[in-house]
N, C-alpha and C positions, 0 to 999 in steps of 0.2 A: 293810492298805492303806487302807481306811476312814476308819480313824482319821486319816490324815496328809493326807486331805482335808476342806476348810472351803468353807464361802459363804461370800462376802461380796455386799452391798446396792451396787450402780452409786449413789452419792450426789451426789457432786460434779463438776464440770467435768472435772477431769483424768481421771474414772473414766467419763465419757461418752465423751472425745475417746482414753484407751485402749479401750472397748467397741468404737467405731468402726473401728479399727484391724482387730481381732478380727474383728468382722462381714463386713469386706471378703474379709477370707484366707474367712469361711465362707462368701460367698456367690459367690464365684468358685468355690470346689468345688462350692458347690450347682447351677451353675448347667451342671457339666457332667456332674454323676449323678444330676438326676433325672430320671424316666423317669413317674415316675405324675401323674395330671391335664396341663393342658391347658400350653400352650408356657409358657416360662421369661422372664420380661420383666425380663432384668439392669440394664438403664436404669435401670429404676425404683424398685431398689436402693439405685442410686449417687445417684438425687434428692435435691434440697432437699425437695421435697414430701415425702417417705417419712423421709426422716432428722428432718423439723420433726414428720410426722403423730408419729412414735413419741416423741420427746419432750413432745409435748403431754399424750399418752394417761400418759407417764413423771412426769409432777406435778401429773396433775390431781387433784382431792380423792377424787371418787369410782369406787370402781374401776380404783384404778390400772396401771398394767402396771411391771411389774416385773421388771430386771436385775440375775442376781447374777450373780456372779464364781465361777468352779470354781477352787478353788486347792491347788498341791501346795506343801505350805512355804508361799515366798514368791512360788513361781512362778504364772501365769494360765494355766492349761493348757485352760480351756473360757468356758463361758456358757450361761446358758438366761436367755429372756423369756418370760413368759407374764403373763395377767391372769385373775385371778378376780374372778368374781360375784359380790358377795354379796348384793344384794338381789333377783339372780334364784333359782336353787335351787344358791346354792354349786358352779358348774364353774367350774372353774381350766380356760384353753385353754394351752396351753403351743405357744406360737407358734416356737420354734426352740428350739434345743439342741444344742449344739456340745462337739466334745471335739477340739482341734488334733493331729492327724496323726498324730506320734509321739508319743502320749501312747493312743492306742488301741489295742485286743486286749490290754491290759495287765491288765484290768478298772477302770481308770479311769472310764467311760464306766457302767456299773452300778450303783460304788459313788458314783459321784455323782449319778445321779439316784433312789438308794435316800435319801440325805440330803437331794436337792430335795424329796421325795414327802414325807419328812415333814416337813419346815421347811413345805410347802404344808399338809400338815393340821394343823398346828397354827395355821396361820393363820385355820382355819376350813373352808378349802377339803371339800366333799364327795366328788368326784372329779375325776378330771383327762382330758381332750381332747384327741387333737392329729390329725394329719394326715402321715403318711409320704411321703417326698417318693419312696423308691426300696424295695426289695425288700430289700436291703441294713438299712434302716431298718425293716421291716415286722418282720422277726426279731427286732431289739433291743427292739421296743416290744412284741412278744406274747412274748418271755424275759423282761420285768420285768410280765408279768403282765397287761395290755392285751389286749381285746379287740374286733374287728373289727364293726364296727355295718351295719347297711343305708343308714345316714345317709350323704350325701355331699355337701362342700361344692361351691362354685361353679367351683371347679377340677376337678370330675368325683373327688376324693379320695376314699377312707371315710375317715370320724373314724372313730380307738379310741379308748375310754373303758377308766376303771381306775376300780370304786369304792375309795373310801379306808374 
């Protein structure tokens, strides 16, 4: 299964205005399972402000944040964003990650982010950060190996870290 999934890099116009697309279907789910930190602010989702902040952080030179594409074949079956550091101490924050609906408990959703984890370390990345939005999430990210920190962002969240 593995093998008949690829990345691909959000580059172009058409592959922002399909991301977009993508983003909506995830964050209308997100917005009705999660359950950890503090309320859910869907507006600001759907903003100019938030769709311009993330393109800006999307081509700026340093530190970019970066969209790939989860794909089976030819098909778009996820996404993940995240940015790394590199001239702090190499954390990759992996700011969302998505695997669309029926493409789940397949092990779609593993074997793709077994292949995000190392296209990230190869990039340099040290380890990786993120933030679980639901208990549902807390299990996929401590099966691939993530570990619960005492740290907790401004959402009341814990970050799990994975060193690479």
């Amino acid at each position: 299964m593995s093998n008949s999934l690829t990345l691909s890099i959000v580059k172009n116009k058409a592959d922002v205005t399909t991301f977009w697309k993508l983003f909506d279907s995830y964050i209308n789910e997100l917005s009705i399972n999660a359950s950890l930190g503090d309320d859910f602010d869907l507006d600001y989702f759907y903003s100019d402000e938030y769709r311009d902040a993330i393109e800006e952080l999307r081509i700026r030179d340093k530190n970019p944040l970066r969209i790939l594409f989860i794909n089976k074949e030819e098909i778009i079956i996820g996404f993940l964003m995240y940015v790394t550091y590199f001239d702090e101490d190499g954390k990759c924050f992996l700011m969302e990650y998505y695997i669309q609906p029926n493409y789940r408990n397949l092990g779609y959703g593993n074997s793709a982010y077994l292949k995000a984890e190392n296209h990230i370390n190869d990039e340099g990345a040290l380890y990786i950060e993120l933030t679980p939005t639901n208990e549902a999430n807390e299990r996929f990210w401590s099966g691939v190996g993530f570990e619960k920190s005492e740290d907790m962002d401004e959402d009341n969240k814990y970050y799990y870290r994975k060193l690479l």
